[in-house]
C-alpha positions as CSV (number, residue, x, y, z in Angstrom):
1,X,0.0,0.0,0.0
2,X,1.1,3.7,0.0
3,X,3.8,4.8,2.1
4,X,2.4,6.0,5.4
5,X,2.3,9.9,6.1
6,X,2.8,10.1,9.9
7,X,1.8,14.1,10.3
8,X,2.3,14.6,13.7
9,X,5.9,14.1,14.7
10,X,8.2,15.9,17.6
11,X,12.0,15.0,16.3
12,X,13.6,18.0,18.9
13,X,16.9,18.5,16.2
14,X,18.6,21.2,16.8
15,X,18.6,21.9,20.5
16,X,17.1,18.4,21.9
17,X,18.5,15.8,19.7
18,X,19.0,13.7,22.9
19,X,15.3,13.2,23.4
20,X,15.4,12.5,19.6
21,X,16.9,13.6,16.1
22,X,16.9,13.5,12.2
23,X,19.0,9.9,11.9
24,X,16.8,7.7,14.7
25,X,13.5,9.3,14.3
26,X,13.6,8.7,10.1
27,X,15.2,5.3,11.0
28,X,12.0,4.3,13.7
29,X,9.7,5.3,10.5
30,X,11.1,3.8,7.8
31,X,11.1,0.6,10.2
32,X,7.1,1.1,10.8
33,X,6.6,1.6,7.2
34,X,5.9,5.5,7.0
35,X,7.6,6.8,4.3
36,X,6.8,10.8,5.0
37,X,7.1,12.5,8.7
38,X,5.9,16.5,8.9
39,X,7.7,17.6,12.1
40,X,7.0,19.8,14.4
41,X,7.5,23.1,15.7
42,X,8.4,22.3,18.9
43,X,10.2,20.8,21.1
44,X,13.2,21.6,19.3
45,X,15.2,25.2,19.9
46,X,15.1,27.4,18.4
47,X,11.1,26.6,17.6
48,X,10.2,26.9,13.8
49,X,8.4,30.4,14.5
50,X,10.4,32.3,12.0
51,X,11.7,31.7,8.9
52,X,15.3,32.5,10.0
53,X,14.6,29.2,12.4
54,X,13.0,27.1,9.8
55,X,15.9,27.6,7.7
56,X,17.9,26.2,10.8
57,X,16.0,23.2,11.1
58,X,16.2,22.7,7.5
59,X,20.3,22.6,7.6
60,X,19.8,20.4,11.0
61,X,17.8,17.9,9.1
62,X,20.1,17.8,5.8
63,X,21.8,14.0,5.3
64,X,20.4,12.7,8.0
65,X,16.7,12.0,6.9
66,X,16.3,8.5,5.9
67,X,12.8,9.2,4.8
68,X,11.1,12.2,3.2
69,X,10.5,15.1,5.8
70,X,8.2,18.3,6.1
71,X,7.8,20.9,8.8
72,X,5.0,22.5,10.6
73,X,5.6,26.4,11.5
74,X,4.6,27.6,14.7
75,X,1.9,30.5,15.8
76,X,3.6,32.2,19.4
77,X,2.1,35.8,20.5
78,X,4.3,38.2,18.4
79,X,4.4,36.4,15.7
80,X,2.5,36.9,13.0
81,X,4.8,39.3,10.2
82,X,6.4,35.3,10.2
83,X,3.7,33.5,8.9
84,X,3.8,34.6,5.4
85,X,7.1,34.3,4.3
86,X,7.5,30.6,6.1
87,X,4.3,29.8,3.8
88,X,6.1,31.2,0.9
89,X,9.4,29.2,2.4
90,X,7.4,25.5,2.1
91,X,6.0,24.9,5.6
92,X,3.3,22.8,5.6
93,X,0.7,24.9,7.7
94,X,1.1,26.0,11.9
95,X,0.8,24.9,15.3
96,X,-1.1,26.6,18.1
97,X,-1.4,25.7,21.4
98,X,-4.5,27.3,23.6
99,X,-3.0,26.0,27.1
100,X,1.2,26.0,28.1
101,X,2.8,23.6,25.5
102,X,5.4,22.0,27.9
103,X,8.5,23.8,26.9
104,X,9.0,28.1,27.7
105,X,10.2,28.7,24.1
106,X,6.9,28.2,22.1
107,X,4.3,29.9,24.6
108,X,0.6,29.4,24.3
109,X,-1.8,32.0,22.2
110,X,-4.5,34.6,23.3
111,X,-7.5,35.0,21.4
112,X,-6.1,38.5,20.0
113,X,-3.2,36.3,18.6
114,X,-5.6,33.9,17.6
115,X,-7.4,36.6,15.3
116,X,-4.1,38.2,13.8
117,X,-3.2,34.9,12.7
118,X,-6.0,34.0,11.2
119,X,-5.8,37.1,9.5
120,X,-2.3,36.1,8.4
121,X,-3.4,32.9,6.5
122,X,-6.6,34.3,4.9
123,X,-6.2,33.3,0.8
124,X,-2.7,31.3,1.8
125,X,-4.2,28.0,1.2
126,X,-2.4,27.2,5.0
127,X,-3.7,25.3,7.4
128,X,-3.9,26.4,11.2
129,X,-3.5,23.1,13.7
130,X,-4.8,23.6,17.3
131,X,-3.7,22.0,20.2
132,X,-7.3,22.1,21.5
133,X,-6.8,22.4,25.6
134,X,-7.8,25.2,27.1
135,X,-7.6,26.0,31.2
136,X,-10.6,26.0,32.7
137,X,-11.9,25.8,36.6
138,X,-12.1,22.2,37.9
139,X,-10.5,20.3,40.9
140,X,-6.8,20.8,41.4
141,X,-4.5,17.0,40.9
142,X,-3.3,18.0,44.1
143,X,-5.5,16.4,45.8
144,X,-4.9,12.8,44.7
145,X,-2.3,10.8,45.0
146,X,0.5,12.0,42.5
147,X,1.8,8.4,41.9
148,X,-1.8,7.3,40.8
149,X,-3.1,7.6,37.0
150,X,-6.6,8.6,38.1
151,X,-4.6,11.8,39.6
152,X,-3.3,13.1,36.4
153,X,-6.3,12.1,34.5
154,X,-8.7,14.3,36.8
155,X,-6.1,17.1,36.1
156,X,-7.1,17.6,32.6
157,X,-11.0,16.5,32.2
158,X,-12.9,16.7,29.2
159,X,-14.2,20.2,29.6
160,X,-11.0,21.4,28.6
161,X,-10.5,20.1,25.1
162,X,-14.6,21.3,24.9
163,X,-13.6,24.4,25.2
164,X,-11.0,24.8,23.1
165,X,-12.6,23.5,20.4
166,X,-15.4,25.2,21.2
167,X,-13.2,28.2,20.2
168,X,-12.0,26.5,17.8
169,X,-14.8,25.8,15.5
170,X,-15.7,29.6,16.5
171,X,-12.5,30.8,14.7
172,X,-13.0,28.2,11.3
173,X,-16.4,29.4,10.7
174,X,-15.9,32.9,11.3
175,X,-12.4,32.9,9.1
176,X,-13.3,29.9,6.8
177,X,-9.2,29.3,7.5
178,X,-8.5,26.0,7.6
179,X,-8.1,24.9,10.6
180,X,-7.2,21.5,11.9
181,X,-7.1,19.3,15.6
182,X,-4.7,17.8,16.9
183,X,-4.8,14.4,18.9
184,X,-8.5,14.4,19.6
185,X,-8.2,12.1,22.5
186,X,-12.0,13.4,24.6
187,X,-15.2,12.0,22.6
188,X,-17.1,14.9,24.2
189,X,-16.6,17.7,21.7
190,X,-17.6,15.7,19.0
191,X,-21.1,17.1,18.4
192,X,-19.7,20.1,18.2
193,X,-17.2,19.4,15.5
194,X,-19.8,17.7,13.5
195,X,-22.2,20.5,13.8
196,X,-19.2,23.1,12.5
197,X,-18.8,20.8,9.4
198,X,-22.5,21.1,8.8
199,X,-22.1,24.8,8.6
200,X,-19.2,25.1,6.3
201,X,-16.6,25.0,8.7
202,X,-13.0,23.5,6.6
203,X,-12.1,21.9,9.3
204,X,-10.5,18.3,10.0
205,X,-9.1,16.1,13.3
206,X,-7.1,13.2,14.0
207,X,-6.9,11.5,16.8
208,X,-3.9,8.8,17.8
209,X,-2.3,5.1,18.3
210,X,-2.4,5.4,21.9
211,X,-5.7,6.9,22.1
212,X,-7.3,4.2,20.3
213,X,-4.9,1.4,22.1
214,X,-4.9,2.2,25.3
215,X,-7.2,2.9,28.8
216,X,-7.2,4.6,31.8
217,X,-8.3,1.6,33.7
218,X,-5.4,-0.2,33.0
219,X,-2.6,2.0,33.9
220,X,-0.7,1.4,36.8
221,X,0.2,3.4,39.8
222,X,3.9,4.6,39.0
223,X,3.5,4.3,35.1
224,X,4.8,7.4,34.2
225,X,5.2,6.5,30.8
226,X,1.5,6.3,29.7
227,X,1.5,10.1,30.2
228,X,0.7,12.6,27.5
229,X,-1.3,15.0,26.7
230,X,-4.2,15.6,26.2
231,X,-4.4,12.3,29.0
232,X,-5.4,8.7,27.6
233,X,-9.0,8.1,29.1
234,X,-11.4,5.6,29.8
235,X,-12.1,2.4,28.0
236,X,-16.0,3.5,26.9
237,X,-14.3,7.0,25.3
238,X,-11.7,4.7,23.7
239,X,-14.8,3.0,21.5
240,X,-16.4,6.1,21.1
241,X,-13.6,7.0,19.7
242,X,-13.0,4.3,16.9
243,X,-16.7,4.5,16.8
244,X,-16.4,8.7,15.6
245,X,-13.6,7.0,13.3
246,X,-15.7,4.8,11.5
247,X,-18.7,7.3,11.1
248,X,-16.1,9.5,9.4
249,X,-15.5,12.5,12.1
250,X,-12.1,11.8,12.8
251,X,-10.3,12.1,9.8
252,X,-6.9,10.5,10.1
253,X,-4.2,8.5,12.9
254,X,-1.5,9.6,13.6
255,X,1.8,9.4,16.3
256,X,2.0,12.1,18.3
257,X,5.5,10.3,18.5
258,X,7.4,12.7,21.7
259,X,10.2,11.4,23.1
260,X,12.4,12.6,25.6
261,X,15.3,11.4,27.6
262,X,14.1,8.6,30.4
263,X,14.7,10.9,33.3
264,X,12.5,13.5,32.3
265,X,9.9,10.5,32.6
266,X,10.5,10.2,36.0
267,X,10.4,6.5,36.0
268,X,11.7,6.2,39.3
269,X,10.0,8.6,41.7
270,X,6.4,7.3,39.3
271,X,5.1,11.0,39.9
272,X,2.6,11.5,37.0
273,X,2.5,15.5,38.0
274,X,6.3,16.0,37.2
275,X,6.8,13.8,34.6
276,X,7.0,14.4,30.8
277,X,4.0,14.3,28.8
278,X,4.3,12.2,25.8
279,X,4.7,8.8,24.1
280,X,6.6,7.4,21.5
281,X,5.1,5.2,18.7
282,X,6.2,6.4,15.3
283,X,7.7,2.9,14.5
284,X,4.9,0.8,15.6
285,X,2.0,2.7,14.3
286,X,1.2,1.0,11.8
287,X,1.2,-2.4,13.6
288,X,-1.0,-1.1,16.4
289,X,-3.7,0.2,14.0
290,X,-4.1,-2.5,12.0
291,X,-4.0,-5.0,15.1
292,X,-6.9,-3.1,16.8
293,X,-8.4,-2.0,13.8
294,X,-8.8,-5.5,11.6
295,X,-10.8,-6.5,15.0
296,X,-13.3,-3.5,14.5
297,X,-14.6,-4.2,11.0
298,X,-11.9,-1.6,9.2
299,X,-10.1,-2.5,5.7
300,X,-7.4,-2.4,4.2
301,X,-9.0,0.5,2.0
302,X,-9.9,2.2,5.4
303,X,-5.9,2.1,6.3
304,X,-5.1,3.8,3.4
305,X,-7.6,6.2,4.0
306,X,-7.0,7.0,7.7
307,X,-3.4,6.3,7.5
308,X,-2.0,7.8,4.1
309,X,-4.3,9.8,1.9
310,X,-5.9,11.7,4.1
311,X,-2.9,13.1,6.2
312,X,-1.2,14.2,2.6
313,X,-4.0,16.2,2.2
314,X,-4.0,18.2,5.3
315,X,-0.3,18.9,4.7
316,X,-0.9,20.0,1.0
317,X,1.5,17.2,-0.1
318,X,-1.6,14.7,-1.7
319,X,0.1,15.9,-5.6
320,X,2.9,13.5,-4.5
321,X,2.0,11.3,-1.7
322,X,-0.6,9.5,0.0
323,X,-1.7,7.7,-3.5
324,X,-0.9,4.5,-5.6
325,X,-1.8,6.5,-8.7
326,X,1.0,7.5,-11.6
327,X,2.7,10.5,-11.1
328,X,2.9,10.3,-7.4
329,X,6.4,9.4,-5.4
330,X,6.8,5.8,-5.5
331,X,6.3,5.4,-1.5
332,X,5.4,2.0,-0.6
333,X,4.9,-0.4,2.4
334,X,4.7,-4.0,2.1
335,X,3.4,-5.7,5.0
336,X,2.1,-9.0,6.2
337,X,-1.2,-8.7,8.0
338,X,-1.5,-12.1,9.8
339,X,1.9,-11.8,11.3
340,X,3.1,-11.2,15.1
341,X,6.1,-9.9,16.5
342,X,7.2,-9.0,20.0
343,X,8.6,-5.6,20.3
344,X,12.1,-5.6,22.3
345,X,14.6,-2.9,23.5
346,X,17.2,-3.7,20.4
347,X,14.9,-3.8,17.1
348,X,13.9,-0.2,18.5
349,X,15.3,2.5,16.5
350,X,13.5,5.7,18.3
351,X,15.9,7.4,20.8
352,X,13.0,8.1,22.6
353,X,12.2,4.4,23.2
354,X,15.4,3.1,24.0
């Protein structure tokens, strides 16, 4: 089938390359079978949030990309004269976040930034991706048990990725920018979403591996390394989920692959309050899809869909990839459905698995 185009990938070159770089994050792909990555704006440093910094992730990146790589820009307050000329410069679209993103250097958006950007991308043909958490009042993690899941999980409820994409499918409408969210892991704000597509909004979601793998249920006390954000939740979400997937309002699956380096997991102390937020799946996406997917009724045309064509399109890059059609890049994946393997520490190419 087509190469896969995994959309939603943190490789942290320049500035972090020991949470993860160019030469093991293109590696852990091509092992998995995705044959495009489009990285993002963060966590590296400097962010890609001007087009003198884009052009320094660009020389970071050169000879060491074992598989064909785009780039998100970045929307920070301050910003916006940037937008522009990284559009003209060949970044895919932005990245927004509406709550802290995790790292100082690429700080959250106001709505006033929100509107000046949007302004920005207005007959660009860009896309605007939102990182749809917003802070709202609700009972403070403090109160629980830091070592326990359940802690963490009450620390970001549902109401906040509501809201955000409440505001959200405000901006599309109002705009008609195309906008775009990011790891829809809450099945709550799905009304809303479909209710913005039913009045014109251009506006599209993904959701991720882990989301549609995993449960809060069955994470242990200490497991630090089942935290990300927005938080993995509980089993009946999880089918809501791959339900939303099947109807068609969630778009594509993607990664979210975001490594770091094992102590800024915290693995020892277990403390889900201090400890990174992210996981790392880039090489075994594929595998996890299809193993949960093939269960629910979903094809091999669906996997293509989910997994290929429709993430080219959202980066613009569907003239050249995503497609088994002539004229397209000759990106392909040849797989074995029926077969098993056990993942182990040295077939893992991902610094941020390792």
């Amino acid at each position: 089938m087509p190469g896969i185009v995994d959309c939603h990938v943190h490789v942290n070159e320049p500035g972090r390359t020991s949470w993860e770089g160019y030469w093991t994050a293109t590696q852990a792909a091509a092992a998995g079978g995705v044959t495009t990555i489009v990285d993002m704006p963060l966590n590296s440093i400097p962010p890609t949030t001007t087009l003198r910094n884009f052009h320094e992730k660009l020389r970071a990146a050169t000879g060491q990309c074992f598989v064909d790589t785009a780039f998100w820009g970045g929307v920070i307050p301050g910003n916006k004269l940037e937008l522009r000329p990284m559009v003209q410069a060949g970044v895919a679209g932005f990245k927004c976040f509406l709550i802290h993103s995790g790292v100082d250097e690429f700080p959250h958006v106001s709505d006033t930034d929100l509107d000046s950007a949007m302004k920005q991308l207005q007959g660009t043909g860009s896309v605007l991706l939102f990182h749809a958490e917003r802070e709202v009042k609700h009972a403070a993690a403090e109160k629980g048990d830091p070592h326990e899941y359940s802690t963490f999980l009450r620390s970001r409820p549902d109401i906040m990725e509501l809201e955000a994409i409440r505001t959200v499918t405000q901006l599309c409408l109002q705009y008609q920018v195309r906008c775009h969210i990011v790891h829809l892991s809450s099945a709550q704000p799905l009304e809303l979403i479909r209710a913005a597509r039913k009045a014109g909004a251009p506006l599209t979601v993904e959701t991720t591996h882990h989301y549609l793998n995993l449960c809060a249920e069955n994470i242990p006390a200490r497991a630090t390394q089942f935290k990300c954000c927005p938080p993995i939740r509980d089993t009946a979400n999880r089918e809501l989920l791959w339900s939303a997937l099947k109807a068609g309002d969630i778009d594509m699956v993607v990664s979210d692959h975001s490594p770091c380096t094992p102590d800024l997991k915290c693995l020892d102390s277990g403390d889900f309050t201090q400890a990174w937020g992210g996981i790392s799946s880039l090489q075994f996406g594929l595998s996890l899809f299809w193993t949960s997917a093939s269960k629910r009724g979903f094809s091999f045309f669906d996997a293509v869909r989910l997994l290929c064509k429709e993430p080219a399109q959202l980066c613009r890059l569907d003239d050249q990839k995503g497609s088994l059609i002539p004229g397209h890049d000759a990106d392909l994946v040849i797989w074995d459905p029926e077969k098993e393997f056990t993942v182990r520490k040295t077939g893992i190419h991902s610094s941020g698995l390792r």
